[in-house]
C-alpha positions in Angstrom: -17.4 19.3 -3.1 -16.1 15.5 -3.9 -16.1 15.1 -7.7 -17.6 11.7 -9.0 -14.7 9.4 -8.8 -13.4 11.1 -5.4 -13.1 9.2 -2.2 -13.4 10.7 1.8 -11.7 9.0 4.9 -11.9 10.4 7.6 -10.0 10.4 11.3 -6.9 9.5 9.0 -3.5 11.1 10.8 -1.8 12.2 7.5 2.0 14.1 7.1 5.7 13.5 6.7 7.8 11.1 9.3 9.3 14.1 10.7 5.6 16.0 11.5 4.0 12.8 13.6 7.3 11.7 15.5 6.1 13.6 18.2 2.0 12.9 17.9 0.8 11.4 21.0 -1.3 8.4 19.0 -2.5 7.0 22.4 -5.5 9.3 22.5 -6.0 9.0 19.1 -6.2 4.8 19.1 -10.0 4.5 19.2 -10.8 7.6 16.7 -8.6 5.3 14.0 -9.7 2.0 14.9 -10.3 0.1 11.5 -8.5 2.8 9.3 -6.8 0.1 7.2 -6.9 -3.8 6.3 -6.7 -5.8 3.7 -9.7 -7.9 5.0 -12.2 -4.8 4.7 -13.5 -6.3 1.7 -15.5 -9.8 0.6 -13.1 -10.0 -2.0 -10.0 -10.2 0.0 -8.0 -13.3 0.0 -6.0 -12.9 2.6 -8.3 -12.6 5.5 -6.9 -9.9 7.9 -8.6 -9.7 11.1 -10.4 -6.0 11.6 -8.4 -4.0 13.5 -5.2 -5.5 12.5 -3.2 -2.4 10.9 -4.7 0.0 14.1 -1.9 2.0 15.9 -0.9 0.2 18.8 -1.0 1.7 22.5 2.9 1.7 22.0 2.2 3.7 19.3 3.6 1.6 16.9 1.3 -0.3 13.8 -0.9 1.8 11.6 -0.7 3.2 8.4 0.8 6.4 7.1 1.0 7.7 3.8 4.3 9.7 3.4 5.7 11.6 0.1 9.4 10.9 1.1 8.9 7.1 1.2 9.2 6.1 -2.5 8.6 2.2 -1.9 5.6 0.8 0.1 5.8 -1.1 3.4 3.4 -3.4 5.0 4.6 -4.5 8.7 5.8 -7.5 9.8 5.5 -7.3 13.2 1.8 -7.2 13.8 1.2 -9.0 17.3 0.4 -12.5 16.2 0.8 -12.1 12.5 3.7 -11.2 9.6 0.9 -8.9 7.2 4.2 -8.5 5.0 4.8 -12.3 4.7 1.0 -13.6 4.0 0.9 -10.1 0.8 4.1 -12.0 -0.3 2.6 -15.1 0.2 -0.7 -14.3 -2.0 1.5 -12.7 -4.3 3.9 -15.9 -4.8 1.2 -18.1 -5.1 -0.3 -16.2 -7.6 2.3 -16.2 -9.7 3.5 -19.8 -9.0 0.1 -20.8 -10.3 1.8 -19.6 -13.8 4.7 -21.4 -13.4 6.8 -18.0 -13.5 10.3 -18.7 -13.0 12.0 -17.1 -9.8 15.1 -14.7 -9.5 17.4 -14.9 -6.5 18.2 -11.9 -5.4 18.5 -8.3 -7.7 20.0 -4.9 -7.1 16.7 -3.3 -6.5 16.8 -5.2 -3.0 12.5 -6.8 -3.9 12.3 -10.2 -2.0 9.7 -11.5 -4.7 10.5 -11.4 -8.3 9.8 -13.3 -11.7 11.7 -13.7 -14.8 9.3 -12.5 -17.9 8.6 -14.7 -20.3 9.3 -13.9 -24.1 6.5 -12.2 -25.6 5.6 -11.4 -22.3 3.2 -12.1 -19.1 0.3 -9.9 -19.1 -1.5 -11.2 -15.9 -0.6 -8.4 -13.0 -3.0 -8.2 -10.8 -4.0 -5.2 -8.7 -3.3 -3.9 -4.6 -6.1 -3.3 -2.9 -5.9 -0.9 0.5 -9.2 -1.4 2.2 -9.9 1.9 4.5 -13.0 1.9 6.1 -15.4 3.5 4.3 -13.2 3.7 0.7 -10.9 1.2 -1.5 -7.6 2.4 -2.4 -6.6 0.4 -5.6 -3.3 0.4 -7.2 -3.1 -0.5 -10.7 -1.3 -3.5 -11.7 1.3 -1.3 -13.5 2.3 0.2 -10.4 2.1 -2.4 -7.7 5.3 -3.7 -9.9 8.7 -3.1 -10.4 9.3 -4.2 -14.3 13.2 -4.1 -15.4 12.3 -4.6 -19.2 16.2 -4.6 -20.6 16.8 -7.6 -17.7 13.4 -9.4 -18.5 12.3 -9.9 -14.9 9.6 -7.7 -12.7 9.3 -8.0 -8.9 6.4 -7.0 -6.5 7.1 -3.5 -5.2 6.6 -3.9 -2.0 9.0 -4.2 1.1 8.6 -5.1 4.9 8.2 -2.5 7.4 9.4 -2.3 11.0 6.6 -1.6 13.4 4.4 0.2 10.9 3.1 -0.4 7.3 3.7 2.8 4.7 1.6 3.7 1.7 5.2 5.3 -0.6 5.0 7.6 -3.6 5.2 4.5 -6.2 2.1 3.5 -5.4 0.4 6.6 -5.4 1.1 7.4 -8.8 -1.8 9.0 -11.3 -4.0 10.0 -7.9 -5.0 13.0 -6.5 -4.4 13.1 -2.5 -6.0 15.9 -0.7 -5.7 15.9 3.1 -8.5 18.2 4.3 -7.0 19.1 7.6 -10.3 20.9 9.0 -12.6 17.6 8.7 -9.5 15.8 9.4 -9.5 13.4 6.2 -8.5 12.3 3.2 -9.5 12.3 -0.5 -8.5 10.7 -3.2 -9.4 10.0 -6.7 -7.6 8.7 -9.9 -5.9 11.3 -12.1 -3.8 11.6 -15.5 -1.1 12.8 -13.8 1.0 13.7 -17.2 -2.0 15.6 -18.2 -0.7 18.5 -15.0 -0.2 21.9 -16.2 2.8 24.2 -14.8 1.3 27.5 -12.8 
């Protein structure tokens, strides 16, 4: 039984690195077609063509959502198109737009990141994954990297090699439940603090 606020994809291949190394995605190609892009929606700005995230016949492309992966990817080597480098793109010209002043480069190894401004910048917009059939949002708080003793934040995302990954920072404060006999996935928002020991 969903609850109000719970989302269902289904056809979604869903488990650690280790588990799908061996998956024979080929025969699975057309049952994912469309799982993920950021163009799903009429709000997106970035205009991804459907079909752009599907697994490949090489297998490579998709999206998977792993537990060990703490920092999300998006791949930048889509036939025909760096999805990494046009995010980064929206991103920087969303904050240029501010006239946010840019770091070099930091320990934390983030390509794109932004020296706060005393008293602080408050405009952080959210990620938005669009799966067919469900929007996977990711608050503002947690599609950034904020070093507050440093005064900078950076967009927490890095590229990925062949395949785009959905990591553990952006999956704080929801509840992921892969229902391995319909073969999806549910997810809702949760107070994740609010968890009580068994």
């Amino acid at each position: 039984m969903l609850k109000d606020n719970e989302v269902y994809v289904k056809d979604l291949i869903f488990g650690c690195s280790d588990d799908t190394q061996n998956a024979n995605f080929e025969k699975k190609v057309g049952v994912l077609s469309g799982i993920m892009g950021f163009s799903r929606s009429p709000d997106s700005i970035l205009g991804f063509e459907p079909g752009l995230f599907d697994i490949r016949q090489d297998g490579s492309g998709g999206i998977f959502i792993d537990s060990g992966t703490v920092i999300s990817k998006i791949d930048q080597d889509i036939v025909g198109r760096n999805a990494y480098r046009a995010v980064m793109g929206a991103f920087q010209s969303y904050y240029d737009a501010f006239k946010l002043e840019r770091m070099g480069q930091i320990n934390e190894g983030f390509q794109l990141c932004y020296k706060n401004r005393p008293g602080g910048f408050t405009g952080y917009p959210f990620l938005v994954y669009h799966f067919e059939g469900a929007q996977y949002v990711v608050d503002p708080e947690n599609v950034h990297y904020f070093n507050v003793d440093q005064g900078y934040f950076c967009v927490a995302l890095k590229a990925g090699n062949g395949i785009s990954i959905l990591g553990s920072w952006f999956r704080q404060n929801k509840r992921i439940i892969y229902d391995g006999n319909t073969n999806a996935l549910q997810f809702y928002y949760e107070q994740c603090s609010s968890d009580a020991s068994p």
